[in-house]
ROTITI-618226 format. One record per residue (C-alpha): residue number from 1; residue in three letters; x, y, z. Coordinates in steps of 0.001 Angstrom, whole numbers, plus 500000, padded with zeros to 6 digits. Layout:
N
R_sefi_guvex_xx_yy_zz
R_NUM_ALA_X_Y_Z $
...
***
This chain:
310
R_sefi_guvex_xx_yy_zz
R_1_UNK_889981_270397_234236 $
R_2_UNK_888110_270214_237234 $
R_3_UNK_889310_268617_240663 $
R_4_UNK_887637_268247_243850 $
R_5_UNK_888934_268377_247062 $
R_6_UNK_887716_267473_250576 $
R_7_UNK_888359_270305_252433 $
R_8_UNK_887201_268686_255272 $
R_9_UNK_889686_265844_255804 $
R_10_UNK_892999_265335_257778 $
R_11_UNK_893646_266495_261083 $
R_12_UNK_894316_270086_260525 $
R_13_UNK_891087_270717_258308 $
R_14_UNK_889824_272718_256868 $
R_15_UNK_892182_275561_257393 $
R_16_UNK_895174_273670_255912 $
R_17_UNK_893320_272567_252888 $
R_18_UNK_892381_276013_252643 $
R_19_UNK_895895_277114_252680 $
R_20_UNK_897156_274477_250144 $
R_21_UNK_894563_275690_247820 $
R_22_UNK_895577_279108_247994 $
R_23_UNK_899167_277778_247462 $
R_24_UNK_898253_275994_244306 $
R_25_UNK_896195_278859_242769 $
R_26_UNK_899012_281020_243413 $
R_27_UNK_901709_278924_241627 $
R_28_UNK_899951_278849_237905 $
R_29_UNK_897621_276375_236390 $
R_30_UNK_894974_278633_234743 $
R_31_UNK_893408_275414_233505 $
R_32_UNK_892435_274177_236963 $
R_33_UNK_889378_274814_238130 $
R_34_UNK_889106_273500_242298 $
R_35_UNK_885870_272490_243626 $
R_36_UNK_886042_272721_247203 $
R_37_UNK_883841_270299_249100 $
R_38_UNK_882579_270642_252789 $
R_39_UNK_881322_272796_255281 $
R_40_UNK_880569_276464_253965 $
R_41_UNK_879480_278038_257245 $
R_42_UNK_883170_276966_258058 $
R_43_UNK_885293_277554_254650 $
R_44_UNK_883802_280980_253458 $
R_45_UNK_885733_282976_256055 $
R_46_UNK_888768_281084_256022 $
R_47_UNK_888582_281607_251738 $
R_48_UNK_887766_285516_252746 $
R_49_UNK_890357_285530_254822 $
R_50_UNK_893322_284349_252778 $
R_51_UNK_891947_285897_249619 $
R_52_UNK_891285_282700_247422 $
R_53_UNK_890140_283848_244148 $
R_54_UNK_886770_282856_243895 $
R_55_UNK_886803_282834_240304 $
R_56_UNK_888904_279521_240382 $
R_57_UNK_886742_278028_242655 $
R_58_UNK_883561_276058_243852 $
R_59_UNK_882484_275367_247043 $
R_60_UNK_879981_272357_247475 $
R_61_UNK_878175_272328_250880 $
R_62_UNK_878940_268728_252483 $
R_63_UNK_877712_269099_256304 $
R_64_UNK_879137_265973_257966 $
R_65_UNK_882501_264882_258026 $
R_66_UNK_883858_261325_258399 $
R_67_UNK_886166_261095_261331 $
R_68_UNK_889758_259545_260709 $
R_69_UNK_888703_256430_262997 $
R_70_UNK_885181_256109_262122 $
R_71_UNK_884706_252838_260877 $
R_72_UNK_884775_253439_256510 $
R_73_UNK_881634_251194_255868 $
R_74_UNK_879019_252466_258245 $
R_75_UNK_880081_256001_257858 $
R_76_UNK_879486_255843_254058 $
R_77_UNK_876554_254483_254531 $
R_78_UNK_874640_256784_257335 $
R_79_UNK_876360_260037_256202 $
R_80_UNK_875247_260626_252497 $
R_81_UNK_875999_264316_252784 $
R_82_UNK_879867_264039_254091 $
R_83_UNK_882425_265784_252168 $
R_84_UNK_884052_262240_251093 $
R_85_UNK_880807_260928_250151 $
R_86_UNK_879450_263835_248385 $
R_87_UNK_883229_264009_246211 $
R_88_UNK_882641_260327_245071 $
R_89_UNK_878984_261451_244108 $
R_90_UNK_880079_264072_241954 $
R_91_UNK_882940_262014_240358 $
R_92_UNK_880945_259373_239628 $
R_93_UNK_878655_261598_237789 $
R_94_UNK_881250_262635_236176 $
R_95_UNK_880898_266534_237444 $
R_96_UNK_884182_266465_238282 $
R_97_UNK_887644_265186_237148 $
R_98_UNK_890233_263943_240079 $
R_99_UNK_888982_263301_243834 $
R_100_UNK_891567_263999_246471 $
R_101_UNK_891256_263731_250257 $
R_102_UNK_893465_263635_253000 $
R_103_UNK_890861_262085_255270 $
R_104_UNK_890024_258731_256321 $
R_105_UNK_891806_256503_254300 $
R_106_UNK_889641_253455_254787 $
R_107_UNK_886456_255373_253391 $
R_108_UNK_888139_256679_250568 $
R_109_UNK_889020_253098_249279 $
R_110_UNK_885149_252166_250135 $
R_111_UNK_884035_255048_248512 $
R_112_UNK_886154_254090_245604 $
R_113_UNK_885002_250888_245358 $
R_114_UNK_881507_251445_245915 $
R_115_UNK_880475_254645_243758 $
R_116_UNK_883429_254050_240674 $
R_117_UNK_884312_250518_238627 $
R_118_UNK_887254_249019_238312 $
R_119_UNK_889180_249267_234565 $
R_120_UNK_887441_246508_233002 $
R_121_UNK_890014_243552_233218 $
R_122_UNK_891448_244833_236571 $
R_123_UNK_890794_242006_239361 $
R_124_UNK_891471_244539_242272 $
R_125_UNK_892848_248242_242380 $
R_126_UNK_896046_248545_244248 $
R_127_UNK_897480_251187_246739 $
R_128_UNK_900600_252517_245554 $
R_129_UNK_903045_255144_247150 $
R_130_UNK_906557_256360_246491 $
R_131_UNK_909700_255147_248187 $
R_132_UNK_913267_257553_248453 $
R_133_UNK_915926_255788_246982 $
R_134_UNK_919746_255919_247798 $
R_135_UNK_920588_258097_244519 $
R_136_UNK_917962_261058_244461 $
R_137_UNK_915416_258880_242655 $
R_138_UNK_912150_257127_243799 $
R_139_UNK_911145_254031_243368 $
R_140_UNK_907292_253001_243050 $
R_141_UNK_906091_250106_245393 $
R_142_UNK_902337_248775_245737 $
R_143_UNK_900299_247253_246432 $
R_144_UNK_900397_248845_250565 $
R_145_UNK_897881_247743_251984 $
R_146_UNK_894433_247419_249910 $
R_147_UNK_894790_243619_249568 $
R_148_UNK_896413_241911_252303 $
R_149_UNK_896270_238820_250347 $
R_150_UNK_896757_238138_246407 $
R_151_UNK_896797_236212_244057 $
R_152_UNK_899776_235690_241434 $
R_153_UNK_897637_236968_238469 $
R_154_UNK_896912_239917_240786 $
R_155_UNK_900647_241210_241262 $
R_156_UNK_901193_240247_237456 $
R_157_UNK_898574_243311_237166 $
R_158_UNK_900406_245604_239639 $
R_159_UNK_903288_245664_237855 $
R_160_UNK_901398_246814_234628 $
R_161_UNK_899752_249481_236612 $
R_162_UNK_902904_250689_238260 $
R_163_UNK_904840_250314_235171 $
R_164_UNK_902566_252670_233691 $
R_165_UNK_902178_254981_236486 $
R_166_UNK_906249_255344_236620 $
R_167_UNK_906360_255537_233034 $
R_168_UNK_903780_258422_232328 $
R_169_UNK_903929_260340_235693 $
R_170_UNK_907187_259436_236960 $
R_171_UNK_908867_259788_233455 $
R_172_UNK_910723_256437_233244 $
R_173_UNK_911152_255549_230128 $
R_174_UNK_911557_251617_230622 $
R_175_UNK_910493_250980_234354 $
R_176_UNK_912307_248223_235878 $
R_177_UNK_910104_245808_237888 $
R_178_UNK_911541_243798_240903 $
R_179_UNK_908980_241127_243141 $
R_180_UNK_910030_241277_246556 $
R_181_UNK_911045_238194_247859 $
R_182_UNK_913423_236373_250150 $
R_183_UNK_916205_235743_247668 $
R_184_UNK_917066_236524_244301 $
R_185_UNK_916943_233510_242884 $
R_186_UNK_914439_232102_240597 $
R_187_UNK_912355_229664_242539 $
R_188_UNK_913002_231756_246021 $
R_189_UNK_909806_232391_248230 $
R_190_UNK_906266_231290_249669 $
R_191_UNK_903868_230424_247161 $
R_192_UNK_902672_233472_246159 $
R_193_UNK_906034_234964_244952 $
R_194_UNK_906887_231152_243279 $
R_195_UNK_903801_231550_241145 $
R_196_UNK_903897_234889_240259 $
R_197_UNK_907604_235026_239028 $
R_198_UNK_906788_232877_235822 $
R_199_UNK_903832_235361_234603 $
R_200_UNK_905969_238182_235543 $
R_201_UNK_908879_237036_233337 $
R_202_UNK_906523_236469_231080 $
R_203_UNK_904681_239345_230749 $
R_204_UNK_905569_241057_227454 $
R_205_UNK_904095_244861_228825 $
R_206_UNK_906527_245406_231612 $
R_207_UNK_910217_245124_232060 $
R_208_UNK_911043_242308_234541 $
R_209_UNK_914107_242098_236470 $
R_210_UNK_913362_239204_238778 $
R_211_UNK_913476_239087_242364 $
R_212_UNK_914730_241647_244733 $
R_213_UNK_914926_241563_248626 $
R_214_UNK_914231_244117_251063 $
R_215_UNK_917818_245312_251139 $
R_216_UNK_917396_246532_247712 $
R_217_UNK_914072_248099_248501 $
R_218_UNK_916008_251936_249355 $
R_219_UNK_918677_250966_246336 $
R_220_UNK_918677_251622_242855 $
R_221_UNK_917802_248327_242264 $
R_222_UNK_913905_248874_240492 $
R_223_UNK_911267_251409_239700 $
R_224_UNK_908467_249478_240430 $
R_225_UNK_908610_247128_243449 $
R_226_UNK_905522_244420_243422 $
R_227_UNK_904001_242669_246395 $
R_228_UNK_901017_242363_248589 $
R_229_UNK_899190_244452_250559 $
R_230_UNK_900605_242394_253735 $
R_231_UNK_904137_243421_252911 $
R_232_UNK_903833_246787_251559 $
R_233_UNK_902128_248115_254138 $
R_234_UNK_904957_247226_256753 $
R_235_UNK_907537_248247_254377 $
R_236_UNK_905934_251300_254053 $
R_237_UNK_905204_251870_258088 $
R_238_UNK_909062_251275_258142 $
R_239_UNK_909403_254261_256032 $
R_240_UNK_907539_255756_257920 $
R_241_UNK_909229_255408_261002 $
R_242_UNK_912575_256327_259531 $
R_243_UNK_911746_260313_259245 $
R_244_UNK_910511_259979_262709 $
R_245_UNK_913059_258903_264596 $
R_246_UNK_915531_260991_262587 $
R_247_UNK_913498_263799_263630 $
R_248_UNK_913838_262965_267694 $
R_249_UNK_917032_262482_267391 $
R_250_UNK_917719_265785_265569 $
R_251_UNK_919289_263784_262579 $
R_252_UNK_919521_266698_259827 $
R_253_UNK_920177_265074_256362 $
R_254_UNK_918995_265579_253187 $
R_255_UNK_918293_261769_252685 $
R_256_UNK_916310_261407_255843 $
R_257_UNK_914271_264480_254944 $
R_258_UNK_912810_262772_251628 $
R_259_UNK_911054_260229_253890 $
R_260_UNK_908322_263134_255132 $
R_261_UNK_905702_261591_252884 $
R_262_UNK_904093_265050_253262 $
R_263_UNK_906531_266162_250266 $
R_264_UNK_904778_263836_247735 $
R_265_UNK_901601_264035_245852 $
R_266_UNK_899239_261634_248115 $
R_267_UNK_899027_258090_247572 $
R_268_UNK_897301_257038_243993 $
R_269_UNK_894082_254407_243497 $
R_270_UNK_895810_252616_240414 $
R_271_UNK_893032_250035_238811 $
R_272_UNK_890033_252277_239390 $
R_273_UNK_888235_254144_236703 $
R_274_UNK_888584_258319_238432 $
R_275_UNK_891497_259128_239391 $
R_276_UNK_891738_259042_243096 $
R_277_UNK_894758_260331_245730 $
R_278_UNK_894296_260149_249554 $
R_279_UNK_897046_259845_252210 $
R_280_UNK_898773_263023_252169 $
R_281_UNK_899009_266683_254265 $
R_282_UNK_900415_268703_251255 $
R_283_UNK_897037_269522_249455 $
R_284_UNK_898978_271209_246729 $
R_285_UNK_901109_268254_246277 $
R_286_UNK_897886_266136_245676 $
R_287_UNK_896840_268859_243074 $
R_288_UNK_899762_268166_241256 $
R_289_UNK_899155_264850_241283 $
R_290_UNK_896304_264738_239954 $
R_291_UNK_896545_267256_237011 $
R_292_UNK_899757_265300_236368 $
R_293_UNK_897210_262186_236433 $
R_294_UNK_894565_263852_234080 $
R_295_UNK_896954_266008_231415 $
R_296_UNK_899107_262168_230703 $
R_297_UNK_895688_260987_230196 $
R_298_UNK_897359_257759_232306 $
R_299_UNK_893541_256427_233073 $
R_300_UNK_893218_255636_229445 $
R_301_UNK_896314_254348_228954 $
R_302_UNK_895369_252102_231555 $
R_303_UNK_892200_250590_229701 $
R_304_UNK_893896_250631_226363 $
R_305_UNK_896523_248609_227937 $
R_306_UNK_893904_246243_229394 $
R_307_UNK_891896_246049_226672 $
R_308_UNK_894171_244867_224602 $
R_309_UNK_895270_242202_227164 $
R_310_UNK_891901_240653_227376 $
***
C-alpha cells in the first residue's frame, strides 16, 4: 500500500514529519510504501540526515505550503502546487492510497470535498475523533465540527459510519450508540435530537442505546457518541483543555495523560471515498491509522453498507 504524507504541514514541519517517518519505517510494515510530499530543496537533507531508507520512500516536489490560518478556499484555489493540494491530486488519481496531513485543517476538509466524492448515499462526511473514557477504553464521538448544523437523517448516518469505524478499527464487536442530549429520556431535547431518536431506534445497522448526556460523555456509557458539528466541536475543545490545564498545574496521572490527542492516530474523514486523517502531531500515529484504515478494507464496508441501504 501506498500512503502519502504532507510533510509540509503542522507547526514543526517538515523536520517532525521527517522524524515520524523514520519512526514508522523503523517499527515494521514492509508493505508500506510512504510518499513524501513537499519541498525537496528542504526534505532531502533532513531524509540524509536521519538516514530514511530511500527504498521505502517517494518524495513528490510540492513548492508552496498552505499556512495553518490561511483561509482553506482561496488557498486551494491559487496554490495548485502546495503539498495539501498536490496529496489530494494524487489520491484522487488514485496514485496513492491514504492522505494524511497535519496541516490546515480547514483545507484538508475543502480539499476533501472538492477533489474526492462522497460514498454514494452519504449526505455529508463527518469529522470524527476519539474520546478517553473512565475505564481504559475510548469512546468514538462525531460529528466535531464539519457540519455545524444537521439534519436528523444526517446523524442517523453518523452513527452507521462510526459504528463501523469502532467496529472494524476500534475492534468492537457490537458498538453501542448514545445521541447526546439533555436527558435520557425518550422525547428529551431541541428538535434535532427529538427527530433523530425515532430513526436511530430504528435503524436496524447499528446498536442504539438511546440518549446520553454529557456526564456520560467520559463514562462507559457508549462507543459511538452522535451529534452535530456545533456540539462536538465544544465537547471536544473541552477535551482539549483538560490535558492543558493538568499540565500547568503539574497534575501527573495516567488518566489526564490520555487526553494529549497527540497519542492517537489523527482525526478520520468518515463518508468520503479516500481515506483521509488530519489533526494530529504524531505522524506515525496517522500511519497507523491509515494502514489500519486500508488493510480492514473499512472504505468498502462503508459503500456495501450504503448500498444496500439505498
Amino acid at each position: 500500500m501506498n500512503i502519502a504524507l504532507d510533510m509540509m504541514g503542522g507547526d514543526f514541519a517538515p523536520d517532525e514529519a521527517v522524524r515520524g517517518v523514520a519512526r514508522f519505517l523503523t517499527a515494521g510494515q514492509e508493505n508500506v510504501h510512504l510518499t513524501l510530499v513537499g519541498d525537496k530543496d528542504q526534505l532531502s537533507p533532513l531524509l540524509t540526515e536521519l538516514a530514511v531508507l530511500s527504498a521505502r520512500v517517494t518524495v513528490v516536489h510540492a513548492p508552496q505550503v498552505i499556512g495553518m490560518h490561511e483561509h482553506p478556499t482561496k488557498a486551494l484555489k491559487e496554490k495548485t502546487q502546495s503539498s495539501i493540494a498536490v496529496g489530494f491530486q494524487l489520491l484522487a488519481g488514485k496514485k496513492i492510497d491514504a492522505f494524511i496531513s497535519a496541516g490546515n485543517t480547514g483545507a484538508m476538509l475543502v480539499g476533501a470535498h472538492y477533489f474526492l466524492k462522497t460514498i454514494q448515499g452519504v449526505i455529508r462526511p463527518a469529522i470524527s475523533t476519539l474520546i478517553p473514557k473512565n475505564n481504559g477504553g475510548t469512546g468514538l464521538l462525531l460529528d466535531v465540527g464539519l457540519n455545524a448544523d444537521c439534519k436528523p437523517e444526517q446523524l442517523n448516518q453518523f452513527a452507521i459510519l462510526g459504528s463501523l469505524y469502532a467496529r472494524h478499527i476500534s475492534g468492537i464487536e457490537n458498538p453501542r450508540v448514545g445521541l447526546i442530549n439533555i436527558g435520557e429520556e425518550e422525547g428529551k431535547g431541541n428538535l434535532l435530537a427529538q427527530s433523530a431518536y425515532p430513526l436511530l431506534k430504528a435503524n436496524p445497522s447499528i446498536h442504539f442505546i438511546g440518549n446520553i448526556e454529557g456526564r456520560d460523555i467520559l463514562l462507559d456509557r457508549a462507543d459511538v457518541m452522535v451529534c452535530e458539528g456545533f456540539t462536538g466541536n465544544i465537547i471536544l475543545k473541552l477535551a482539549e483543555s483538560i490535558y492543558e490545564i493538568t499540565r500547568q498545574k503539574e497534575i501527573r496521572h495516567d488518566y489526564f495523560e490520555r487526553f494529549n490527542f497527540e497519542n492517537y492516530g489523527g482525526t478520520p474523514l468518515l463518508g468520503v471515498s479516500e481515506p483521509v486523517i488530519s489533526q494530529a502531531l504524531a505522524f506515525s500515529n496517522m500511519i497507523d491509522l491509515a494502514v489500519k484504515m486500508i488493510s480492514s478494507d473499512l472504505l468498502g464496508k462503508m459503500k456495501s453498507r450504503f448500498e444496500r441501504l439505498g
